[in-house]
N, C-alpha and C positions, 0 to 999 in steps of 0.2 A: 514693340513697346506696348499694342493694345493688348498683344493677349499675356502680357506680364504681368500689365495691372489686371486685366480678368481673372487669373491664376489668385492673384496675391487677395483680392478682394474672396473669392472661393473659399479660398481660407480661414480671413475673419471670418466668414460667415459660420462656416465648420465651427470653430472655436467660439463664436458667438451660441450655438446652439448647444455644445457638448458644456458648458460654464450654465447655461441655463436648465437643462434637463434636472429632474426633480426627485423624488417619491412619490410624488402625488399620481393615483390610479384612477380610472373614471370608469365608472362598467357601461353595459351595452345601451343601457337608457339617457347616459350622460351625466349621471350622478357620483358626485367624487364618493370613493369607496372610502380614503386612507386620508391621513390627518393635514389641514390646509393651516395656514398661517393664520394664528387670531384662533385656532380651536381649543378648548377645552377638552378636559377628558378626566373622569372618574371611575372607580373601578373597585374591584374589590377580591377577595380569594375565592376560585372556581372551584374549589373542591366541594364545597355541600350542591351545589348544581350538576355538577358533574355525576355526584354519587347521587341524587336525585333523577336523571335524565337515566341512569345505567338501572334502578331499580324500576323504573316504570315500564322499561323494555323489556326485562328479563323477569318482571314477577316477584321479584327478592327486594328486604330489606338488606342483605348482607355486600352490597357493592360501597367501598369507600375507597377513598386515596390515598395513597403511603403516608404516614404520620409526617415524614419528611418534606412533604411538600404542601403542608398545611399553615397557611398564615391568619389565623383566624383574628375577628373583630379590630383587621388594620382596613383603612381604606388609603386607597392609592389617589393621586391627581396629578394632574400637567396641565400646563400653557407649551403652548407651540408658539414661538417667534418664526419662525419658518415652518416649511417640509419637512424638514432635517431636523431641526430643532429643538428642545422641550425644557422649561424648566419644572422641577417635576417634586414632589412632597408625599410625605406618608403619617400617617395619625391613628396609633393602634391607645385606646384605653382598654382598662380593666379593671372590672371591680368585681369583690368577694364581697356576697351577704347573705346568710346560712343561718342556720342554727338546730339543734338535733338535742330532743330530752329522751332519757333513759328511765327508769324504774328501779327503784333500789329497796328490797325486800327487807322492811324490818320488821315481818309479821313474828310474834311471840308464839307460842306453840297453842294459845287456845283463842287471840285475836289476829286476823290475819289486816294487815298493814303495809303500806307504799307510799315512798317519798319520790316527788321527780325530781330530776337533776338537769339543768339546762347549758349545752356548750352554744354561745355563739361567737360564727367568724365574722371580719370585717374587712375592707381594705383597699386601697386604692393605687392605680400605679399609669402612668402612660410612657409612649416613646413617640420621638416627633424627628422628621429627618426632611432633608430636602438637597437637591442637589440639580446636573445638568445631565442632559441625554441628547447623545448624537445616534443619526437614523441611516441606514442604508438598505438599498431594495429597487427593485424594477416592476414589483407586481405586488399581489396582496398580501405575499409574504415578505416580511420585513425583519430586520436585526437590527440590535441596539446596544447602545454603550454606553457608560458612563463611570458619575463618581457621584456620593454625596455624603454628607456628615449626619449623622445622630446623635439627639443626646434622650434619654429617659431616665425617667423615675420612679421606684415604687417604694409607696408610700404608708412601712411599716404594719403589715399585719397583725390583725391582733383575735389574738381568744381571751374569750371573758364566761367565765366557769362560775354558773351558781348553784348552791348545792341546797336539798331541800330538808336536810337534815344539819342542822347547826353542828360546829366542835365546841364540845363538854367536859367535861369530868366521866360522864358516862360515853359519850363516843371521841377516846384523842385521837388525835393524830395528826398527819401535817399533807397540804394540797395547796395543788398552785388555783389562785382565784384569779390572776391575768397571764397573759403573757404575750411580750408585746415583742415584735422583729426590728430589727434596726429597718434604717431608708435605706435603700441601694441607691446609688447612683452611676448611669451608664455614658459613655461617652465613646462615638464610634466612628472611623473612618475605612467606608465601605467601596470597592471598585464592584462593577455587577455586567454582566454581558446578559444578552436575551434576543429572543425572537416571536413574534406574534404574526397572525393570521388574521386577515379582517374577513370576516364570514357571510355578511352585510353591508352594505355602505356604512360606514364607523362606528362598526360593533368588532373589536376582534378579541381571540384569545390566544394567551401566549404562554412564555414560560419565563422565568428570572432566577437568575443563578451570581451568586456574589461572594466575595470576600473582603476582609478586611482585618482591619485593626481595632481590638475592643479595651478599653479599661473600666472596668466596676470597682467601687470603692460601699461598703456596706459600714452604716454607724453601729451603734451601740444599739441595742435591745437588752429589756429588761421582763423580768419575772418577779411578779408579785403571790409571796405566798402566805398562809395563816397555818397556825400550830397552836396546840394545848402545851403550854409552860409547865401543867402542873397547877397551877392556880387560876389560869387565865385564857384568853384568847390572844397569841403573840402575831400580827402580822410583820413581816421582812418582804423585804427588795432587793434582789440580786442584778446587776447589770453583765451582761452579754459580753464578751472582746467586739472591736473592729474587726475589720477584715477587709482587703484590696487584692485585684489582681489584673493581669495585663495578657494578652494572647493576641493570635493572627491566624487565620485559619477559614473556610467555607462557614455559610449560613448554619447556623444552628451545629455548630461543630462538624458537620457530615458534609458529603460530597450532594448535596441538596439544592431548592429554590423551591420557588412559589411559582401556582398553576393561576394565571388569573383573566379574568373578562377585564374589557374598558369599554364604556362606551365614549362617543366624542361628539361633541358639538359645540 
């Protein structure tokens, strides 16, 4: 009877121990390497460090990373409820603001003459996602899984064309002086598998690979343009079509992901 309950007691304990084991890695100083409950983490796309650390070894500007695996000006985040755990968010903005003048030769044969011409761009647009991530590993390398939803926006670009030479009697014709894109709007449900390496106590780098379900729906855009009538200066406004569409398929249409650093605290 004693060594039945010894056996059986052996057991829990077994099972006690294998329900408890974690992710969590500690290196040789005692310092946990990989992500604890309660930690933060931020992060961003590895590819301009990357291509930075490869030109500094080798001498060359010319080392960069596949266009494919370039997620520029998003940054990444997570909470860890556990080991395992993370609830996790992404935040890419984008703005255009540009502009480029030309020279427009209206020298006459015995005074020599120039008018600028000025195009500028504009524009603004973001995407915001956030979702859940499960963790598996025994060491400092790790893999990961999840799901999360996106939605973004961008927010009608626009050109605005000034000319330095007015339309007349003496110069007609007809040009566009704005022209403006409808808003897109994006809306996505993303599954993503990965894996990361912590290089440092919680510093790692990894890789992310996803698919999902996307819908954009773009409004209306318009063009505003001016013309000689003949008598006058006529401007008009033309409006743009809609447009929507629905897919499923990898990141960026390709069989692709993102290369990225996190740090964690």
């Amino acid at each position: 009877m004693k060594r039945k309950l010894l056996i059986a007691c052996a057991f829990v304990g077994m099972g006690t121990f294998v329900n408890a084991q974690t992710t969590m890695v500690k290196n040789d100083n005692g310092f946990v390497v990989t992500p604890e409950a309660g930690d933060w983490a931020l992060g961003a796309d590895a590819s301009p460090f990357l291509s930075y650390v490869g030109n500094m070894l080798n001498g060359t500007t010319g080392n960069s990373m596949n266009n494919a695996f370039v997620n520029n000006n998003a940054i990444f985040g997570k909470y860890f409820v556990d080991e395992n755990t993370a609830y996790r968010g992404t935040l890419r903005i984008t703005t255009i603001s540009n502009s480029a003048t030309t020279l427009t030769d209206t020298s006459s044969s015995s005074t020599p003459s120039y008018v600028e011409d000025e195009t500028k761009n504009s524009g603004f647009g973001f995407y915001l996602s956030g979702g859940l991530e499960k963790r598996r590993g025994h060491g400092r390398l790790q893999g990961y899984y999840g799901g999360e939803l996106g939605l973004g926006r961008s927010g009608a670009p626009t050109q605005t064309n000034t000319y330095g030479l007015a339309i007349s009697a003496t110069n007609p014709g007809s040009r566009d002086t704005e022209v403006k894109a409808g808003s897109s709007f994006t809306l996505g449900l993303r599954g993503f598998v990965g894996a990361e390496y912590f290089v440092i106590p919680k510093l790692s780098l990894g890789v992310e690979f996803g698919w999902g379900l996307g819908f954009s729906s773009t409004g209306e855009g318009e063009t505003t343009s001016e013309q000689w009538n003949g008598t006058a200066v006529e401007t008009t406004t033309a409006r743009t079509g809609k447009s929507s569409s629905f897919g499923f398929g990898t990141d960026a249409g390709t069989p692709a992901g993102s290369v990225r650093i996190m740090y964690h605290f």
